[in-house]
C-alpha positions as CSV (number, residue, x, y, z in Angstrom):
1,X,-94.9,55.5,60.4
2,X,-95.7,52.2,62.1
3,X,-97.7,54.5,64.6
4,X,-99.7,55.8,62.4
5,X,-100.4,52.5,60.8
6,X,-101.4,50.9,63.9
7,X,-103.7,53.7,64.2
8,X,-105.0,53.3,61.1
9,X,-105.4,49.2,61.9
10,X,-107.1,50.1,64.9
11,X,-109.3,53.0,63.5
12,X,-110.6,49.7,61.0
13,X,-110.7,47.3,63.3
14,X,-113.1,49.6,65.7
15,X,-115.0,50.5,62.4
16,X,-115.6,46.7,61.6
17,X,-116.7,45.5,64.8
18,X,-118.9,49.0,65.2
19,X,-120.8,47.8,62.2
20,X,-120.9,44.0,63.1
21,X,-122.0,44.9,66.8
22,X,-124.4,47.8,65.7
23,X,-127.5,45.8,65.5
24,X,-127.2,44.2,68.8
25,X,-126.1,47.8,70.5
26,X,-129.1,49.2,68.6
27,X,-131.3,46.1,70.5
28,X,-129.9,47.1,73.5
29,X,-131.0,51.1,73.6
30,X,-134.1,50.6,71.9
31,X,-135.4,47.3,72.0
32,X,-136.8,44.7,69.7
33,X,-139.2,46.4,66.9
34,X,-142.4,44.7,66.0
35,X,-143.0,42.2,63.4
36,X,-142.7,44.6,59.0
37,X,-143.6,43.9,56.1
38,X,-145.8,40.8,56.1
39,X,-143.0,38.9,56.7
40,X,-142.5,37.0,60.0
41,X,-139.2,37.3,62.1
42,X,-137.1,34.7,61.6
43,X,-137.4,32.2,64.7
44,X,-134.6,31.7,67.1
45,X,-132.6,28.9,67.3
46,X,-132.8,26.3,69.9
47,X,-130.0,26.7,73.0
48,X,-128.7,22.9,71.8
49,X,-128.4,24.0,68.2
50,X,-126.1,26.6,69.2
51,X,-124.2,24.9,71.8
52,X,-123.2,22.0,69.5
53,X,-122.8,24.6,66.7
54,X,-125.5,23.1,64.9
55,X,-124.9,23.8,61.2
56,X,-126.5,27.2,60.5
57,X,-127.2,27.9,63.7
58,X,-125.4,31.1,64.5
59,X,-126.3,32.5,61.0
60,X,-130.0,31.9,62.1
61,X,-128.9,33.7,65.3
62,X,-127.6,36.7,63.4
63,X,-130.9,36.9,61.4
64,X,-132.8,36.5,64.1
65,X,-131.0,39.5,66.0
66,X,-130.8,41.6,62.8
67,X,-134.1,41.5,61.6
68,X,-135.3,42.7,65.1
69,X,-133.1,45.6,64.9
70,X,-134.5,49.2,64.2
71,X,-131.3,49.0,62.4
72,X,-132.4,47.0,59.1
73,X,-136.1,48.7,59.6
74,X,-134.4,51.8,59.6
75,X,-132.6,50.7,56.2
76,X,-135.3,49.3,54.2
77,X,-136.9,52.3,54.9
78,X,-134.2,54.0,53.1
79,X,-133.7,51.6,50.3
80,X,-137.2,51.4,49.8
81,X,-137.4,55.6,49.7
82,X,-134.6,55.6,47.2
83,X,-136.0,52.7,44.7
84,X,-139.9,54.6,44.6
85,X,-138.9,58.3,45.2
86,X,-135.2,58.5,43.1
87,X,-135.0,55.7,41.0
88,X,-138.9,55.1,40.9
89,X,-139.3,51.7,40.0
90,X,-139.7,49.3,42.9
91,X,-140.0,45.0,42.3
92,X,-139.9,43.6,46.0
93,X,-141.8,41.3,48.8
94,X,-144.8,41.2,46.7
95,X,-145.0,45.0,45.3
96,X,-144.3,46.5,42.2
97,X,-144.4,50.5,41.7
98,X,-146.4,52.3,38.7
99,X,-146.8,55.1,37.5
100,X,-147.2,58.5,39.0
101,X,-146.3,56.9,42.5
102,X,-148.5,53.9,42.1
103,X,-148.2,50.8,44.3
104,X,-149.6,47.3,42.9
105,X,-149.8,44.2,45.3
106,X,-148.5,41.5,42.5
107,X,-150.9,38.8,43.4
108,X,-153.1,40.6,41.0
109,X,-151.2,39.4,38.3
110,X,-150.3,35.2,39.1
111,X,-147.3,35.0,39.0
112,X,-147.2,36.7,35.7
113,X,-149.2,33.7,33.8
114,X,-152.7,33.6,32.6
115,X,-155.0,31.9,34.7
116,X,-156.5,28.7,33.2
117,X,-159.9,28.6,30.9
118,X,-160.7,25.5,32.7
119,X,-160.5,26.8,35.9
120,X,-162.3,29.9,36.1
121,X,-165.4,27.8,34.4
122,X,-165.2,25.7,37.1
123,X,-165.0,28.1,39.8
124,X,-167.6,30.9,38.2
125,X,-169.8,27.8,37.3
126,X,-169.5,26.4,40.6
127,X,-170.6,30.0,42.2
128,X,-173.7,29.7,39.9
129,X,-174.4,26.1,41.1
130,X,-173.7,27.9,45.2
131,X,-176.6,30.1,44.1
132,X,-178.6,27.6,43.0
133,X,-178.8,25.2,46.0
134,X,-179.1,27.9,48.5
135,X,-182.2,29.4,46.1
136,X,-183.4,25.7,46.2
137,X,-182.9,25.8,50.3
138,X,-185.1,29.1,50.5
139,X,-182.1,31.2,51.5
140,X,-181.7,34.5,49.6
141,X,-178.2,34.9,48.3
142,X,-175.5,37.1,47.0
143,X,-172.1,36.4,45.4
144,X,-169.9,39.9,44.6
145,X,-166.7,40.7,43.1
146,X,-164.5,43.5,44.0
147,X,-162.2,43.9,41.4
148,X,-158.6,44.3,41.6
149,X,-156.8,47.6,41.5
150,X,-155.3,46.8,38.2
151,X,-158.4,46.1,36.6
152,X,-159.8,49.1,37.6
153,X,-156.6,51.6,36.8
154,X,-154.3,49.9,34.1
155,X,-153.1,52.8,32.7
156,X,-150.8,53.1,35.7
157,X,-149.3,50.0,35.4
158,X,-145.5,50.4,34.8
159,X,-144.3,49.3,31.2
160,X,-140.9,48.2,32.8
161,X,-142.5,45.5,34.8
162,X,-144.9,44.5,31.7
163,X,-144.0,40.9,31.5
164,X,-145.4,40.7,35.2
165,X,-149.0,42.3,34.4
166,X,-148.9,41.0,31.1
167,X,-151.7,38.7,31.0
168,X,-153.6,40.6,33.9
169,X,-156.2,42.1,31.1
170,X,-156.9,38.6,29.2
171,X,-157.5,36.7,32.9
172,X,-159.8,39.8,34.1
173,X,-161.6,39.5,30.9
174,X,-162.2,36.0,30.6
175,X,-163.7,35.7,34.0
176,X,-166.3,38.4,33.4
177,X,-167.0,36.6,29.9
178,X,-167.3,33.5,32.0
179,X,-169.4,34.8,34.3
180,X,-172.1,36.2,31.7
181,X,-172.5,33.1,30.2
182,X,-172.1,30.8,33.3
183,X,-173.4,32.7,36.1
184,X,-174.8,36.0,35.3
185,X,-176.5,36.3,38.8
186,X,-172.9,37.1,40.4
187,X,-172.7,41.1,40.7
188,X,-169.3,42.5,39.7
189,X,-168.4,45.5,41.3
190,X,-166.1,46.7,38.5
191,X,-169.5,47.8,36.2
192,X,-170.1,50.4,39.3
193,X,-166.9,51.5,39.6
194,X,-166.0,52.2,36.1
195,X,-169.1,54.1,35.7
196,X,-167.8,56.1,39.1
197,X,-164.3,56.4,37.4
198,X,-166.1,58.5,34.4
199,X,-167.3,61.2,37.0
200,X,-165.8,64.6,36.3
201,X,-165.6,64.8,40.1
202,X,-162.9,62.7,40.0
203,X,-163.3,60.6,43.7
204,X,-160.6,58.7,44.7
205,X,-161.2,55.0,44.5
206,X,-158.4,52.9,45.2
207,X,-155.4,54.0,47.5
208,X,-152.8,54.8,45.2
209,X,-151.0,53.1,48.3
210,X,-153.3,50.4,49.0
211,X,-154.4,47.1,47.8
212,X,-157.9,48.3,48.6
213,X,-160.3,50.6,47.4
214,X,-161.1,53.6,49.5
215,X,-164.0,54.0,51.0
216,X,-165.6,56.4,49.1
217,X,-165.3,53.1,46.0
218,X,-166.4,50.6,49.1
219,X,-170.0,52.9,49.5
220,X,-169.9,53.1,45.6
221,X,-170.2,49.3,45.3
222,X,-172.0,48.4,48.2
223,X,-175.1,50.8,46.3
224,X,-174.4,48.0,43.2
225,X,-175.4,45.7,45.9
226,X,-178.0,47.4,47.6
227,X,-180.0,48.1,44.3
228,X,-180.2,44.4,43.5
229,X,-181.4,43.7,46.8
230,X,-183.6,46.4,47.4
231,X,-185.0,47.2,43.4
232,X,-187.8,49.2,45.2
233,X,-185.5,51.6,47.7
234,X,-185.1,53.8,44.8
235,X,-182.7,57.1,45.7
236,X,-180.3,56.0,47.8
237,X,-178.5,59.7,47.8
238,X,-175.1,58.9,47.0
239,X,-172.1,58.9,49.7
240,X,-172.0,62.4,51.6
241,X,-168.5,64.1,51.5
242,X,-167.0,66.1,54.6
243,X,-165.3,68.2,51.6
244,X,-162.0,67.3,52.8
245,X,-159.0,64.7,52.3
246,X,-158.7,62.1,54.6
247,X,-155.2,60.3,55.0
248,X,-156.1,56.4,56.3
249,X,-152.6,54.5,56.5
250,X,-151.8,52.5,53.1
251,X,-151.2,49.1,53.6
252,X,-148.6,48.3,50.6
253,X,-146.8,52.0,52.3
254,X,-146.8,49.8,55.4
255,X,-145.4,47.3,53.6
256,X,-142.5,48.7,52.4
257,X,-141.7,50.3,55.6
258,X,-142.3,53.9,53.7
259,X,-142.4,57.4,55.7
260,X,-145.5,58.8,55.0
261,X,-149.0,59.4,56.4
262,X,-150.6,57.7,53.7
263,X,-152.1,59.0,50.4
264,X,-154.9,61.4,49.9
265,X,-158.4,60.3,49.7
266,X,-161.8,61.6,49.4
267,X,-163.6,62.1,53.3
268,X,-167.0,60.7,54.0
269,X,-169.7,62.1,56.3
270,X,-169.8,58.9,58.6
271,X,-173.1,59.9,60.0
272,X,-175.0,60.9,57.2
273,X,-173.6,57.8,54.8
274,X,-174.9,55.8,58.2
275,X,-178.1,57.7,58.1
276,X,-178.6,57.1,54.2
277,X,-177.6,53.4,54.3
278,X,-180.6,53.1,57.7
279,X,-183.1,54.6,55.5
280,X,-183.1,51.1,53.2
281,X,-184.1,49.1,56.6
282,X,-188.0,49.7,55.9
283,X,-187.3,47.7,52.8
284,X,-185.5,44.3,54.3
285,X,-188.0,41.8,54.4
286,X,-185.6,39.2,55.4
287,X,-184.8,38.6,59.6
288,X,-181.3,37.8,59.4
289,X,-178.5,38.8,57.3
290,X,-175.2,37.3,56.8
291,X,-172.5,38.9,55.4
292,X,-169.4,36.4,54.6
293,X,-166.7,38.7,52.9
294,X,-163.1,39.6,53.3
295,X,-160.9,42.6,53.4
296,X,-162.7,44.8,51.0
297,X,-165.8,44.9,52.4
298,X,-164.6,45.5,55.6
299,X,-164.1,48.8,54.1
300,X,-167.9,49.7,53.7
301,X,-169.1,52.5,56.3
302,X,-172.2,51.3,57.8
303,X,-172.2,47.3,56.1
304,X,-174.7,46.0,58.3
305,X,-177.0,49.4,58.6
306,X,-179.2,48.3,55.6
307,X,-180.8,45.3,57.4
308,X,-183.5,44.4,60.0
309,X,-180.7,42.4,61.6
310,X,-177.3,41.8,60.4
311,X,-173.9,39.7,60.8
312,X,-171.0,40.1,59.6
313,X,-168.0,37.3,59.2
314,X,-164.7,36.7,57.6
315,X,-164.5,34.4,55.5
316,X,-161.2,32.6,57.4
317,X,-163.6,32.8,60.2
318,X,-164.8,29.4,62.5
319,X,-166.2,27.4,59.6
320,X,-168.5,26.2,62.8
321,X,-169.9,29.4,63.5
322,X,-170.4,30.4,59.7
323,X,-172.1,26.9,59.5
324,X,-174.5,28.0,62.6
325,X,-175.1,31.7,61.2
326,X,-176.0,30.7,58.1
327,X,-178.7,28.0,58.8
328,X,-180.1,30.8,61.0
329,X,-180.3,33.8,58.3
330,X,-182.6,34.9,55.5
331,X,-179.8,36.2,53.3
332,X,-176.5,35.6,53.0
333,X,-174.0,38.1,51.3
334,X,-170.7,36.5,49.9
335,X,-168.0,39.1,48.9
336,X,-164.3,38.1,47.6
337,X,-161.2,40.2,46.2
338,X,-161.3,38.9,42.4
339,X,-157.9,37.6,42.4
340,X,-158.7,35.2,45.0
341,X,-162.2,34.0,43.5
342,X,-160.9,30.9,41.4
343,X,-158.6,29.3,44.1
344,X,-161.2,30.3,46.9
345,X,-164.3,28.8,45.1
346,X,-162.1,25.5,43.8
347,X,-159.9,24.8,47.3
348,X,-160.4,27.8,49.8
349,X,-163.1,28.4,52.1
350,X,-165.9,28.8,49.2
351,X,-165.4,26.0,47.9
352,X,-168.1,22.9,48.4
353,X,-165.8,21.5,51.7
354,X,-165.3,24.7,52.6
355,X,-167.0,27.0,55.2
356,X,-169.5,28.5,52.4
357,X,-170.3,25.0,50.9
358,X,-170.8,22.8,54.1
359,X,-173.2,26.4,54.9
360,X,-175.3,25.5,52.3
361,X,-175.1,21.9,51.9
362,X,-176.4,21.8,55.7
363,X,-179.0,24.1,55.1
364,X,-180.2,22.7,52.0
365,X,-180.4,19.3,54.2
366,X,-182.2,20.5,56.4
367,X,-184.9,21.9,53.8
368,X,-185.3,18.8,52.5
369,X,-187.0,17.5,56.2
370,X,-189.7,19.6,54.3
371,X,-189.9,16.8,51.1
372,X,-192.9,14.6,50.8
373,X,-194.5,12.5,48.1
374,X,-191.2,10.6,47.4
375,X,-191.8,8.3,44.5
376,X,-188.9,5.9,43.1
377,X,-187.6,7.1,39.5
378,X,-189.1,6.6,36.4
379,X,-187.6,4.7,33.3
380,X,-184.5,3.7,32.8
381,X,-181.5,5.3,34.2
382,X,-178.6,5.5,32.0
383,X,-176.1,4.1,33.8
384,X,-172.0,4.0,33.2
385,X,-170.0,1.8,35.4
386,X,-172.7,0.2,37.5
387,X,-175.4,-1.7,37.4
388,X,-178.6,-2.9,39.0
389,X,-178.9,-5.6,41.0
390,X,-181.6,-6.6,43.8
391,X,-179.8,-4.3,46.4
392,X,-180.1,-1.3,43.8
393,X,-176.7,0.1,41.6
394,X,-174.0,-1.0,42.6
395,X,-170.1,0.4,41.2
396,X,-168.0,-1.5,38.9
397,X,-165.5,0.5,38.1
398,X,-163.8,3.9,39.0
399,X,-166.1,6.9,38.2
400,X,-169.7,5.7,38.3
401,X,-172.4,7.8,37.2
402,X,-176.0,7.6,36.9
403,X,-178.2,9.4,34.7
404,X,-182.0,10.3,35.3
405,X,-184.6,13.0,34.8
406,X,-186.2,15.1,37.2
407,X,-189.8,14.7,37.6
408,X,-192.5,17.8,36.5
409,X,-194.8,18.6,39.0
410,X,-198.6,18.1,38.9
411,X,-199.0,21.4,40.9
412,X,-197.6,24.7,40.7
413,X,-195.3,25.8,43.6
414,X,-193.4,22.7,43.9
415,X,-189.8,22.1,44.1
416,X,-187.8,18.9,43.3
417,X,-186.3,16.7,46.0
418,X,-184.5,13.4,46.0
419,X,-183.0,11.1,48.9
420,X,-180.8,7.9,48.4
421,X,-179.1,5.4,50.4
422,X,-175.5,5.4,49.6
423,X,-172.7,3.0,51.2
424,X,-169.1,3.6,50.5
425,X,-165.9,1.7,51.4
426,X,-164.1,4.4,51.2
427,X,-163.9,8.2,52.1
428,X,-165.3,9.8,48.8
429,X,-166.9,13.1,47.2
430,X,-170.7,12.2,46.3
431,X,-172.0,15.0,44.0
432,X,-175.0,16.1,41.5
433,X,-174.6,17.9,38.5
434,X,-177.1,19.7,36.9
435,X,-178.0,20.3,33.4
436,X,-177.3,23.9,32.2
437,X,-180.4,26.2,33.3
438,X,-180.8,27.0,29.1
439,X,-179.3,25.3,25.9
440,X,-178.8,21.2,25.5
441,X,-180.1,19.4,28.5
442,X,-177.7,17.1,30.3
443,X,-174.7,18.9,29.1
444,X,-172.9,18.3,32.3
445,X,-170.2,20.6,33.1
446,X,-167.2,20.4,35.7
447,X,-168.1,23.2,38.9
448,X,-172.1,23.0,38.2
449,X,-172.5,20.1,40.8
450,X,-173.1,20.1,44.8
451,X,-170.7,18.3,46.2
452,X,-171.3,16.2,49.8
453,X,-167.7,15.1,50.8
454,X,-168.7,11.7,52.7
455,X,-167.0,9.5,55.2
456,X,-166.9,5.3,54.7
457,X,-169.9,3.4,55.4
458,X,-174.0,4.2,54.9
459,X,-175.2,7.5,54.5
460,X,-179.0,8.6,54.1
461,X,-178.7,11.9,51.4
462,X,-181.7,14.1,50.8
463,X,-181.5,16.9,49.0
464,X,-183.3,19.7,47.4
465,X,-183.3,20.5,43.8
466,X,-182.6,23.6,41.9
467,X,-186.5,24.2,40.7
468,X,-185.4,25.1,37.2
469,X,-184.5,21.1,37.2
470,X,-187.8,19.8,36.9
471,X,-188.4,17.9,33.3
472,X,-184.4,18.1,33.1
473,X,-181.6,15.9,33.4
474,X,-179.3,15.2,36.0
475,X,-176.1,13.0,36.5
476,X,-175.3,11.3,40.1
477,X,-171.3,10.4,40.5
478,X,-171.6,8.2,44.0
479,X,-167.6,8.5,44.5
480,X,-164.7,8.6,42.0
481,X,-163.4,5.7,43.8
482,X,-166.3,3.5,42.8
483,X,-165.0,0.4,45.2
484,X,-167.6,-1.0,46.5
485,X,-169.8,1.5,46.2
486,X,-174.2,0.4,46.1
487,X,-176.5,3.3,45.6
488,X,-180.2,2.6,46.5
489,X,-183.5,3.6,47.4
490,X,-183.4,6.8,44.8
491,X,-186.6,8.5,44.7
492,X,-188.0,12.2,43.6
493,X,-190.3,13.9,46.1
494,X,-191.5,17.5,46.4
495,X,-191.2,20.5,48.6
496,X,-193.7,23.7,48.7
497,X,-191.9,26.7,47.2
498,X,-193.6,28.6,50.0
499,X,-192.4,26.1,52.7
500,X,-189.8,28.1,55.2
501,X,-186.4,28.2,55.1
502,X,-184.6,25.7,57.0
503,X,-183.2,26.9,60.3
């Protein structure tokens, strides 16, 4: 009997450290794996940590060790399997399942709240603003919006996970309510796509596995685009099918560490979509295009084919080189996921500091080397927190603001310019906001500004004007801050509308 329960004993004991030692044996055959799942490997801890046994420095050690293991790849694979394929209902690292197999990346839905009023006018009127200055600059410009998979296909969203997605439908239609009334020049890529998603021929387009849409929906929307650029290429033929299914790898199925070979999707004729997309070149009129987009777009077979001469860059890209590109090109293209549109137009790299805004900011500066007939303004300003003195308006509080109208024209074919002196104490955000282009002028509205983020000291600003501002009211905030701060010198000059782009 007590031989048998020493086996026994030992037959555990062998067991226990079999499992405890597995992951490191498992190292030791095969090797570390690479980086899953969109999550980095936990970082090793430093030799001192572990030889003063450092408080949590072995457990890092074992996490370290385990999440490099085929091991635990090998059994999220399986946990993952079992949660979509037996249980089917999967709530983990950022994915939720749907129905019928679907796979949802859950930064569609914010966290499960509905995004702020306030901040998608902002952002959408801000993008309208974007459009405005680079118009002014003489650069042609673009703003899209893919839209998210949810958007596109709710009825596969999973009622289980309902208080996730909940407010998905009210955020999607509130911004494209925002954006008729604040900047209906932005083209949304969902108007295409639904229209697609009618077709009896039923063409995949979004992976059913993917965040993205396939790229039969990428040539879809790209024609949206192409039709507003070119209204005179009529008959683009639409996207040529091989007749088969391809099977590109799914990026959520990545994600989750899933066995598979990706889903299903319909197969485009690369060369003849290429061929198609070359037949609009005739049309461009423009030398240099710029296309400044992320992810999705990446997804379009044969993006730059359309144009005489074309760029592509992501939008994370070196905001020096986007700043160099841009002041070069006739067009510029800006593409963005629309979950990411608010935040990236507020903080990210559209926004006014950003890549996109010190783009067009420069290049509007430069334009305005092109400004003559400078005159000082007329009337009286209305002025709150400053006033004038012999060296011009100077700040007496926080949040000064200055008031004026833009001059009309004598001419035709003139655009409106102005140039300051400004002189802050402090590092501060000088910005111009512009009276709505219909409805109550100087009705001044957070987001439809251009913003100069400005060092301390003097600065020289010159600027041109959004031409629908002539005979329309303006309002100039110097700096929040307001310390110190004299504003002088402010005139109103013109620049030919025929006059070349900046570059």
């Amino acid at each position: 009997m007590k031989t048998a329960r020493k086996i026994c004993s030992a037959i555990v004991t062998a067991a226990f450290v079999v499992i405890i030692a597995s992951p490191l044996l498992v190292l030791a055959v095969s090797g570390t794996v690479e980086p899953y799942g969109r999550i980095p490997f936990t970082a090793f801890p430093p030799v001192e940590a572990l030889s003063t046994s450092s408080s949590g420095a072995f457990d890092q050690l074992a996490s370290a060790l385990l999440e490099r293991s085929q091991l635990k790849k090998t059994a999220i694979t399986v946990r993952n399997t079992v949660l979509l394929k037996v249980v089917r209902q999967y709530d983990r690292n950022n994915v939720a399942s749907g129905k019928d197999g679907w796979l949802f990346w859950k930064d569609d839905w914010f966290g499960g709240q509905c995004q702020k009023k306030y901040d998608v006018k902002m952002a959408v009127s801000r993008v309208g603003a974007m459009l405005d200055v680079a118009s002014a600059s003489g650069l042609e410009m673009y703003f899209t919006i893919s839209p998210d998979k949810s958007t596109l296909y709710p009825e596969f969203l999973d009622p289980h996970f309902h208080k996730l997605w909940a407010c998905k439908q009210q955020s999607a239609d509130l911004l494209r309510s925002t954006i008729k009334t604040e900047a209906p020049q932005i083209i949304d890529h969902l108007t295409a796509l639904q229209s697609e998603k009618e077709n009896p021929a039923g063409n995949i387009l979004y992976g059913k596995a993917d965040t993205h849409w396939t790229n039969f929906g990428a040539a879809v929307s790209f024609r949206q685009l192409l039709a507003a650029i070119f209204p005179d290429a009529k008959g683009i033929p639409p996207p040529a099918l091989t007749g088969k299914m391809a099977h590109p790898p799914a990026d959520i199925e990545t994600t989750m560490l899933l066995v598979g070979n990706g889903y299903p999707e319909t197969e485009i004729n690369t060369s003849a979509e290429i061929a198609a997309l070359s037949s609009v070149k005739p049309f461009d009129r423009a030398g240099f295009t710029v296309i400044l987009d992320d992810s999705f777009y990446n997804k379009v077979i044969g993006l730059t084919e359309p144009f005489r001469r074309g760029i592509e860059y992501y939008l994370y890209a070196d905001p020096q080189e986007i700043v160099k590109a841009i002041l070069a090109s006739d067009r510029l293209i800006v593409s963005r996921i629309e979950r990411a549109v608010v935040d990236s137009v507020l903080t990210g790299p559209l926004s006014w500091p950003g890549a996109l805004g010190q783009s067009l900011v420069a290049r509007d500066e430069l334009a305005a080397k092109e400004c003559r007939d400078f005159a000082p303004v007329r009337g009286e300003p209305k002025l709150q927190a400053m006033v004038v003195d012999a060296n011009g308006y100077r700040a007496t509080a926080s949040d000064p603001q200055m008031v004026t109208t833009v001059p009309v024209s004598g001419s035709s074919g003139k655009i409106p310019c102005i140039r300051l002196q400004l002189t802050l104490k402090n590092p501060d955000i000088f910005e111009i906001f512009f009276s709505p282009h219909s409805g109550e002028d100087g009705a001044f509205a957070p987001g439809r500004s251009v913003q100069l983020p400005l060092g301390a000291g003097d600065h020289a600003i010159a600027l041109v004007l959004p031409s629908y501002l002539a005979g329309r009211s303006i309002r100039i905030d110097p700096g929040d801050l307001g310390q110190e701060t004299a504003m002088r010198e402010v005139q109103f000059g013109w620049r030919s509308s025929t006059g070349e782009a900046a570059r």
